[in-house]
C-alpha positions in Angstrom: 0.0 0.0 0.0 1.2 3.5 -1.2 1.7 5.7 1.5 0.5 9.4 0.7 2.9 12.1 -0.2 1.8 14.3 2.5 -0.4 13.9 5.9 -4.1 15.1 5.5 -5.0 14.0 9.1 -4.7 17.2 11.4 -4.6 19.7 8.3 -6.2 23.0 9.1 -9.0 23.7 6.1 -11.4 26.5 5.8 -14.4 25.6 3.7 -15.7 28.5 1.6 -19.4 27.7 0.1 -20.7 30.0 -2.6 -24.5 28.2 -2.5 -23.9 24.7 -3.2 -24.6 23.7 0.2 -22.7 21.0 0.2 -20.6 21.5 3.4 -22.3 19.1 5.7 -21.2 16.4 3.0 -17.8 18.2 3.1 -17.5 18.6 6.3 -18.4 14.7 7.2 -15.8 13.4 4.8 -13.4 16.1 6.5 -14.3 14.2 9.5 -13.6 10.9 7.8 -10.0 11.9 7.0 -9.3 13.7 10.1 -8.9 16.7 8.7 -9.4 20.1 10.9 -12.5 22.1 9.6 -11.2 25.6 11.0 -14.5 27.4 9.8 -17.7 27.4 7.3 -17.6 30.8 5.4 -20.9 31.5 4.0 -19.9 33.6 0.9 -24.1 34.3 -0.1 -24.5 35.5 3.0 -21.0 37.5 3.6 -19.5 37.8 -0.1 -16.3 39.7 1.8 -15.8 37.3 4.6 -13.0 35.4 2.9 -9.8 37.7 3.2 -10.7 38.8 6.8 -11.4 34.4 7.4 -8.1 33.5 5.6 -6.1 35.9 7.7 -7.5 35.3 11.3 -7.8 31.4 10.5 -4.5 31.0 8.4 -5.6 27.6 7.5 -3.2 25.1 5.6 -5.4 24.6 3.2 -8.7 26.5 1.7 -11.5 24.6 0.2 -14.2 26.6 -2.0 -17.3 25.2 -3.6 -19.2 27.3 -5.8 -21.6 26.9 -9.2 -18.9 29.4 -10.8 -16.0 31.5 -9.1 -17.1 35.5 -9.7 -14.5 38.1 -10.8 -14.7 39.4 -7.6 -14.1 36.1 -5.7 -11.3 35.6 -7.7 -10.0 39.5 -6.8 -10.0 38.9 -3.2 -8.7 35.1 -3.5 -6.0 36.6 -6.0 -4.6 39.7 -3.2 -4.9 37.2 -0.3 -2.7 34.6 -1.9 -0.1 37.4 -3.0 0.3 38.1 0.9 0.1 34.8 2.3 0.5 31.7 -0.7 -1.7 28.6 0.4 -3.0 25.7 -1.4 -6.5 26.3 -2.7 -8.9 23.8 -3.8 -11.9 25.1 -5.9 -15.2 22.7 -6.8 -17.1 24.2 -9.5 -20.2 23.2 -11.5 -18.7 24.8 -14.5 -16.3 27.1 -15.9 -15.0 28.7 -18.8 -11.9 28.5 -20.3 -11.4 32.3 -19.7 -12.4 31.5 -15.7 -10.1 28.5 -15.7 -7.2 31.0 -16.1 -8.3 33.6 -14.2 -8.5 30.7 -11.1 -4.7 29.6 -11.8 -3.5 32.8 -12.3 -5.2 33.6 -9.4 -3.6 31.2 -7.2 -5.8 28.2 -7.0 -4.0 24.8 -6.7 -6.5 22.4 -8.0 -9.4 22.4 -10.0 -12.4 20.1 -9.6 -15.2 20.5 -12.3 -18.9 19.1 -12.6 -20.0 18.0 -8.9 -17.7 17.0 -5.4 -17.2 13.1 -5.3 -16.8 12.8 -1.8 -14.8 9.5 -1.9 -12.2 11.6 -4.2 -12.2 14.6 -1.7 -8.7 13.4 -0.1 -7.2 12.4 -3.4 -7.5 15.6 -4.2 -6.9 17.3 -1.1 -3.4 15.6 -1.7 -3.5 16.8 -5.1 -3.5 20.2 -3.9 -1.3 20.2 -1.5 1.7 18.5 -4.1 0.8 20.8 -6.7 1.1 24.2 -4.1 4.3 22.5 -3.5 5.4 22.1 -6.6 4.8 25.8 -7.5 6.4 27.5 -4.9 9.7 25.3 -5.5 9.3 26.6 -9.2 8.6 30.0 -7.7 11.9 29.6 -5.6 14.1 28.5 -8.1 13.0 31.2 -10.6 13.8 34.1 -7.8 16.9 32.4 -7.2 17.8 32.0 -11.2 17.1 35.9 -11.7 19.1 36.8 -8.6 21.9 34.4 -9.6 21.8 36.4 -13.3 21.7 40.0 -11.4 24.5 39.2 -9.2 26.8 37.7 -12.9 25.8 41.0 -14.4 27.0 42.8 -11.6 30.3 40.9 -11.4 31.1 41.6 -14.9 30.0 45.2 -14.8 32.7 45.4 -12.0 35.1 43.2 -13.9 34.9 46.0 -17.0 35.6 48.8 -14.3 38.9 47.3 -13.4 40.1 46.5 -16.6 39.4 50.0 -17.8 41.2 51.7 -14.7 43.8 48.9 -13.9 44.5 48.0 -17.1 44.1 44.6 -16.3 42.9 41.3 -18.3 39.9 39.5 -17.6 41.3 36.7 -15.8 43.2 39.0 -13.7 40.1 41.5 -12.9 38.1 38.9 -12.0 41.1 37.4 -9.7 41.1 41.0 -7.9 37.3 40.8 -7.5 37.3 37.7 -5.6 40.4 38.8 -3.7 38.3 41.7 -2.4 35.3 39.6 -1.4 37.2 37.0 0.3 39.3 39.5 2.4 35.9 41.6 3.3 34.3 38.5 4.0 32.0 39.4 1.1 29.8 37.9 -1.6 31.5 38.9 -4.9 28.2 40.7 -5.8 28.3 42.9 -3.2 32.0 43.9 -3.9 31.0 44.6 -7.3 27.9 46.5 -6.6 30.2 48.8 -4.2 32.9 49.3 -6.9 30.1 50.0 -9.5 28.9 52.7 -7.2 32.1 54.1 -6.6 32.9 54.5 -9.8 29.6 56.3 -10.7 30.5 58.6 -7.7 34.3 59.5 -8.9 33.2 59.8 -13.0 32.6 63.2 -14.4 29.2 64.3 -15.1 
């Protein structure tokens, strides 16, 4: 028997329900996995609950289940994940194409169409959680690829400095650059970013 990739009993979900009335189902197969049902937001009733919800609850995991997700639920779901990411599970009756994209690029993890099979509910609940997972490693690695290309860029911009002023070769400018950082105690990018400013200081307007 597989064991599952991550642990669903004692995960913190809020349910979100946008009319389909289908908590008490929800929240009975919550039950069944032992999941923790933090809260039942009522988004008829209180259409702006869900920011103020998601940041007094902080659950692990939101749960939403709607006919079809509005612009505006998408909004507030869209700023609230830009503050705090979370994995976000959305049951819909039916979608577009356009609100498909609008959902991902809003955030949401997972996307269950045409009805809530309650015996699927922790397969994708897992589902969710991987793909959230997934995401922010991409998310990570991107920041650190564009940080690792700023920092080269830097470096080189520096490199050109003391080749022009030192009349040195590459090898060698690079050689003094690393010299520097190592005696300061220094990333090499932050040696270059002080030489770079030093040199738009000292050059003639």
């Amino acid at each position: 028997m597989n064991t599952p990739l991550f642990a669903l009993p004692g995960l913190r979900v809020l349910l979100a329900d946008a009319g389909q009335r289908r908590s008490p189902v929800i929240r009975l197969e919550l039950i069944r996995l032992r999941c923790q049902l933090v809260d039942v937001i009522d988004l008829v009733a209180q259409p702006d609950a869900l920011p103020v919800a998601l940041e007094r609850l902080a659950p692990e995991l939101l749960l939403i289940d709607c006919e079809q997700p509005t612009p505006e639920l998408l909004a507030q779901l869209g700023e609230s994940l830009q503050r705090q990411p979370r994995p976000v599970l959305l049951f819909a009756e039916q979608m577009t194409a356009e609100q498909m994209r609008a959902a991902l690029d809003a955030g949401i993890s997972t996307l269950q169409l045409a009805g809530l099979p309650p015996q699927r509910l922790g397969a994708l609940l897992q589902l969710a959680l991987a793909r959230f997972e997934h995401d922010q490693t991409l998310q990570r690695d991107l920041r650190q690829t564009q940080t690792q290309l700023a920092e080269r860029k830097l470096v080189e911009r520096a490199r050109g400095i003391l080749m022009r002023e030192q009349g040195l070769d590459e090898e060698a400018a690079f050689q003094r650059l690393r010299q520097l950082a190592m005696d300061g105690g220094q990333t090499m990018a932050a040696v270059a970013m002080r030489l770079i400013d030093a040199d738009q200081l000292l050059r003639p307007r």
